[in-house]
N, C-alpha and C positions, 0 to 999 in steps of 0.2 A: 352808679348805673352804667354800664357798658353800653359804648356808643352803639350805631348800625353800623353794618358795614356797606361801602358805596362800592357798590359794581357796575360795570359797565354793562347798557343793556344789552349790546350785541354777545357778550358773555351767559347774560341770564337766557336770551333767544336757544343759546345753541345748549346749555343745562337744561332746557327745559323740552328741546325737540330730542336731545337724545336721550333723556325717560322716556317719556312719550313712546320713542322707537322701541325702545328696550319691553317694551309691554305689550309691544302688537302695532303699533300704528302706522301706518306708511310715512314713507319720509317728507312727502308734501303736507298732508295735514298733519302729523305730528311740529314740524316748519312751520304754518300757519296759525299754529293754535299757540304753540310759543309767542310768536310773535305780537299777535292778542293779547294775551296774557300779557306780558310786557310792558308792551302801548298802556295799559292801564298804571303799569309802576310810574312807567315816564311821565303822565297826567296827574300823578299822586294820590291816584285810588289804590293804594296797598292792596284793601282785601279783597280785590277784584285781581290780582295780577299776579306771579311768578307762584306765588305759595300755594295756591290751585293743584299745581302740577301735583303734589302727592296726592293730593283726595283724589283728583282723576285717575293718576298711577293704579291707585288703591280699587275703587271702584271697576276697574278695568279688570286687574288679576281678578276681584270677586265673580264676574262677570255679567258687572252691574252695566257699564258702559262698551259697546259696541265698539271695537278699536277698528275694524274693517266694514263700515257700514257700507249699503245699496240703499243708496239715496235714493227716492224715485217722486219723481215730479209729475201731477197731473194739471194740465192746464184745461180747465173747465170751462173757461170763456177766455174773450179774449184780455182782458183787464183782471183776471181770478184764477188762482192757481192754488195746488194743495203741495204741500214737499212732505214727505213721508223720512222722518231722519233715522227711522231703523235702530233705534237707540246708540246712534252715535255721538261723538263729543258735540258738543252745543255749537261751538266756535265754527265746526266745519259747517254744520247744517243752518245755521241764520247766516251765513256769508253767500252760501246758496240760493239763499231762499233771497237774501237782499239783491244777488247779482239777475235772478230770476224777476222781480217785480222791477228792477232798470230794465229791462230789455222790453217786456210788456209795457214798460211807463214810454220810452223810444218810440215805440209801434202807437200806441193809442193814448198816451198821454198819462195813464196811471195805472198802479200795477200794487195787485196784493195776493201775498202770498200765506196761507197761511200754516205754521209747520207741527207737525202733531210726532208724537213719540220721539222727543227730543228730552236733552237736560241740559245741564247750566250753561249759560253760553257766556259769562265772566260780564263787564261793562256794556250796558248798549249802546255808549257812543260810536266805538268802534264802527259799527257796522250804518249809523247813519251818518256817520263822517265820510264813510267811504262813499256812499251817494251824493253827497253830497261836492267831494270830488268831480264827482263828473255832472254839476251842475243839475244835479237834481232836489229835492226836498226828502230826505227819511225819517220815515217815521217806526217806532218800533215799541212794543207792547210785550208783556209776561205776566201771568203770574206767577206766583211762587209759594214755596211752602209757611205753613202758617206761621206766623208771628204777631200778627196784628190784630187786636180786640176790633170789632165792629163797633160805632158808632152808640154808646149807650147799651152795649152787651158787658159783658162780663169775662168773656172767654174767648182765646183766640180764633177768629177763623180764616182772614185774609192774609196772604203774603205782603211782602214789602213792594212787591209788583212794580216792579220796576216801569218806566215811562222815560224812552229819548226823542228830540226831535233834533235837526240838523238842518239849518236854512243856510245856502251859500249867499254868497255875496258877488259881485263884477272884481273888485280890485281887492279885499281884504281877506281876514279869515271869517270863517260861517257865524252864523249864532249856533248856539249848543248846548240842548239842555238835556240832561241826564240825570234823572232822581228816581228816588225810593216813592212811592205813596204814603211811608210811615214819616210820625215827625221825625223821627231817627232809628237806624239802623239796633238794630237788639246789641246788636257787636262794642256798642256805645254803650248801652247801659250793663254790659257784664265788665267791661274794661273799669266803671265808675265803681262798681261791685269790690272788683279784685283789688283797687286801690285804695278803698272802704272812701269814695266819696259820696258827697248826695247830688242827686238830678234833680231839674228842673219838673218841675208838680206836672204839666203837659207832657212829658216823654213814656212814661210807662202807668202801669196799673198793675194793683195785686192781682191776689183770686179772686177777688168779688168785685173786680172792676174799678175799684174806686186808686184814683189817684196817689201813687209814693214819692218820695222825697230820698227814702234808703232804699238805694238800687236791690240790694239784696232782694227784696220781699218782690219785686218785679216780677212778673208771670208774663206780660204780652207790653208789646210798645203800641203807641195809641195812632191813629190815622192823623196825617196832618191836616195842620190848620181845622180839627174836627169832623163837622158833615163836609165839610168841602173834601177832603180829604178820602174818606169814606165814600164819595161819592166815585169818584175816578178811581179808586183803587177797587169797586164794586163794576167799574165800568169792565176796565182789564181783565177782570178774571172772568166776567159775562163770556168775552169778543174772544181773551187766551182758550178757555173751560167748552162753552157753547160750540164755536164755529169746528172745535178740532173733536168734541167727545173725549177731550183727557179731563182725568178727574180735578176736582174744585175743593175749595174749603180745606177742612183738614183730612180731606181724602189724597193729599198730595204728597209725595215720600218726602222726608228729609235726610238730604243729602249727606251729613255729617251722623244721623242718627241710623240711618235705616238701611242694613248692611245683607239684606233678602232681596228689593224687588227693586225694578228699574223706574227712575224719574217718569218718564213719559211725560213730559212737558208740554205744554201748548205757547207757540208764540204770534203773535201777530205782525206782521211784517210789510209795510207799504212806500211806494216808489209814486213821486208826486215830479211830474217834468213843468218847468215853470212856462217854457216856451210854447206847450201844447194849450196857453191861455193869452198870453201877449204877444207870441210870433217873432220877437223879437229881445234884445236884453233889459228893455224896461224893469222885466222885476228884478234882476240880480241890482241895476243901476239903481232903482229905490229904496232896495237894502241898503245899502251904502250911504244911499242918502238920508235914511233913518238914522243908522249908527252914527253919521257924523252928526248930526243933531243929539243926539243922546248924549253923545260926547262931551260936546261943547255948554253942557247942562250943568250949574256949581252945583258941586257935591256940598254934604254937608261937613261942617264941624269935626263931627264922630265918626269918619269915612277911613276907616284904617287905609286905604287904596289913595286917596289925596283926589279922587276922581272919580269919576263913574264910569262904570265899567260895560260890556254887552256879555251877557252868558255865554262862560267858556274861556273867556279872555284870562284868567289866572292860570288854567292847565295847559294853556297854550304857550306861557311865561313858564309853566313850571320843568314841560315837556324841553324846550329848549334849553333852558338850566341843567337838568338830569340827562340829558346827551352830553351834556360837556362833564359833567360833574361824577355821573356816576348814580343810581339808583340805591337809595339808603336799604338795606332789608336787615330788621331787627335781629339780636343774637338769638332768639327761642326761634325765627324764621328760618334763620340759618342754619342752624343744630338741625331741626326738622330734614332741612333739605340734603346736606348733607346725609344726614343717614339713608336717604330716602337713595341717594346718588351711591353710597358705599356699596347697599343693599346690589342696586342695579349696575355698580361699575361705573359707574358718572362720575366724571371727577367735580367736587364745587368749586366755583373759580374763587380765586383768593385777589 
C-alpha cells in the first residue's frame, strides 16, 4: 500500500485558492475557502477538507455553484437576520452569516441568521470556533442530502445533518463538538464495502430497512443512537428546510450525483454572547472550572487516551502535530488533485 503524502498546509491553502481562482472566484474568498477547507485536514477530517476543491472546481465550470455571488443580508429584527448566499460557495456564505449573528449577539446578546440558497460549507467547526474566538458561544445547523433511513422506515430520507457547537473557555481551548446525526458517515460503510469488510449490525440497512452486517448490501446509514438520533437530525432539517423554504427530505440535490441543478441549501446559524447574561467572566471562569474537574476524573482501564478528555481536545492535538508534520493526503487524493491542477495549470505541491 503506498503511504500518503504529507504536505504542508500552507501549500494545500495556496493549491486550493489558486483552482478556486482559475474557475471564477475572487481571490479573497477563493483564499478563505482554502483555508477552511484545510483547517479540516489539520483537524483530521480528511473528507471535509482540501479534496473538496475539485467537486467545487467541477460544480462551478457546470455552473452549479456561483463563483461571484451577491450575498444579501436582511436583518428583520434586531436578534434575526436572513443571508441570501446566491448560490455561492458555502464556506463564504456561513462565515457571513456567523460574522453577521456576532455582531447582533454584541448589540442584543444573541444573533441568528439564517442562510437559504447555499451549498456545502465543508466542517462546521470552523465557523463556530471562529465565535467562539471572540468569546462568544456558536452554534450551527444543516441539513443535507439524503442518506439516512428514518427511524423504523425503510428508505432513505434524512441527511447526515450535521450539528456543531463551540463553548470558549477564560484560559483554555473551547469545548467543541462537531457530528453527523447518522451513527456513521455513508463514506464508512462504502470504504468497509471496497475492503470487503463487515460493519457493525447498528451502522447501515438494506432495502427493506432491516439491519447488514455486509456493507455491500447497505442502502442508507441508520440515525444515531436510534429515536434519539432521529430526533435531532428531524429537528435540523425542520429549523435548516422550514425557516429558509429550501427543499427537505429527498427533495435535496446530491452533490456528487446531481450534475443539473444547484444545492440550495438551508443553514441555521446562531451567535450566543455569554456576557449579555453574567456581565461579567463568570461563564468563561466556570468553564474552566468544569474542564478542570472533568479532568482530574480517573479514566478507565479501556481509555485508549490514559485520561479523559473534553470534546475537541484530540483535533486540537492533531492540528498542532499536522502544522509541524505536514497533512497526510492519500495517493487516489493526490492523483485527483493533481489532474484537476494540470487541467487548470496548478502546480501539486510535492
Amino acid at each position: 500500500m503506498t503511504a500518503p503524502s504529507m504536505i504542508q498546509a500552507d501549500h494545500l491553502v495556496q493549491f486550493g485558492s489558486q483552482v478556486l481562482e482559475k474557475v471564477g472566484v475572487s481571490a479573497e474568498d477563493a483564499r478563505k475557502t482554502a483555508e477552511i477547507l484545510v483547517e479540516s485536514n489539520l483537524r483530521g477530517v480528511d473528507t471535509h477538507g482540501i479534496y473538496l476543491v475539485n467537486l467545487y472546481a467541477k460544480r462551478i465550470e457546470k455552473g452549479l455553484i456561483n463563483p461571484t455571488p451577491k450575498l444579501e443580508f436582511n436583518k428583520n429584527r434586531p436578534a434575526a437576520g436572513v443571508l441570501d448566499a446566491d448560490s455561492g460557495l458555502g464556506q463564504v456564505a456561513t462565515l457571513e452569516a456567523m460574522n453577521r449573528a456576532i455582531e447582533m449577539a454584541k448589540e442584543v446578546g444573541v444573533g441568528t441568521v439564517m442562510v437559504k440558497r447555499s451549498t456545502h460549507f465543508g466542517a462546521g467547526a470552523y465557523y463556530t470556533l471562529h465565535a467562539a474566538s471572540q468569546g462568544m458561544i456558536g452554534i450551527l445547523m444543516s441539513h443535507s442530502e439524503t442518506d439516512v433511513v428514518l427511524f423504523g422506515g425503510k428508505k432513505p430520507y434524512l441527511g447526515t445533518n450535521p450539528y456543531s457547537v463551540a463553548i470558549p473557555s477564560a484560559k483554555g481551548q473551547p469545548f467543541v463538538m462537531d457530528m453527523a446525526t447518522s451513527e456513521v458517515a455513508f463514506g464508512k460503510v462504502r470504504a468497509a464495502a471496497e475492503a470487503k469488510k463487515e460493519i457493525p449490525p447498528n451502522w447501515a440497512v438494506d432495502a427493506e430497512g432491516n439491519p447488514v452486517t455486509d456493507a455491500t448490501q447497505a442502502k442508507a446509514v441508520t440515525p444515531m443512537s436510534g429515536a434519539k438520533g432521529y430526533a435531532i437530525g428531524l429537528m435540523i432539517e425542520l429549523l435548516s428546510s422550514g425557516l429558509t423554504g429550501m427543499a427537505y427530505g429527498p427533495g435535496i440535490v446530491r452533490k456528487f450525483d446531481d450534475w443539473e441543478n444547484p444545492q440550495n441549501l438551508g443553514h441555521f446559524v446562531q451567535v450566543i454572547d455569554p456576557s449579555a447574561f453574567t456581565q461579567d467572566d463568570s461563564f468563561l471562569n466556570r468553564v474552566d472550572e468544569v474542564f478542570e474537574d472533568i479532568q482530574s476524573q480517573p479514566a478507565s482501564s479501556s481509555n485508549p487516551f490514559g485520561k479523559v478528555l473534553i470534546p475537541g481536545a484530540p483535533e486540537f492535538d492533531r492540528r498542532a502535530q499536522r502544522l509541524a508534520e505536514g497533512c497526510p493526503v492519500a495517493p487516489e487524493i493526490a492523483q485527483q488533485l493533481k489532474e484537476l491542477g494540470d487541467r487548470l495549470q496548478v502546480a501539486w505541491p510535492r
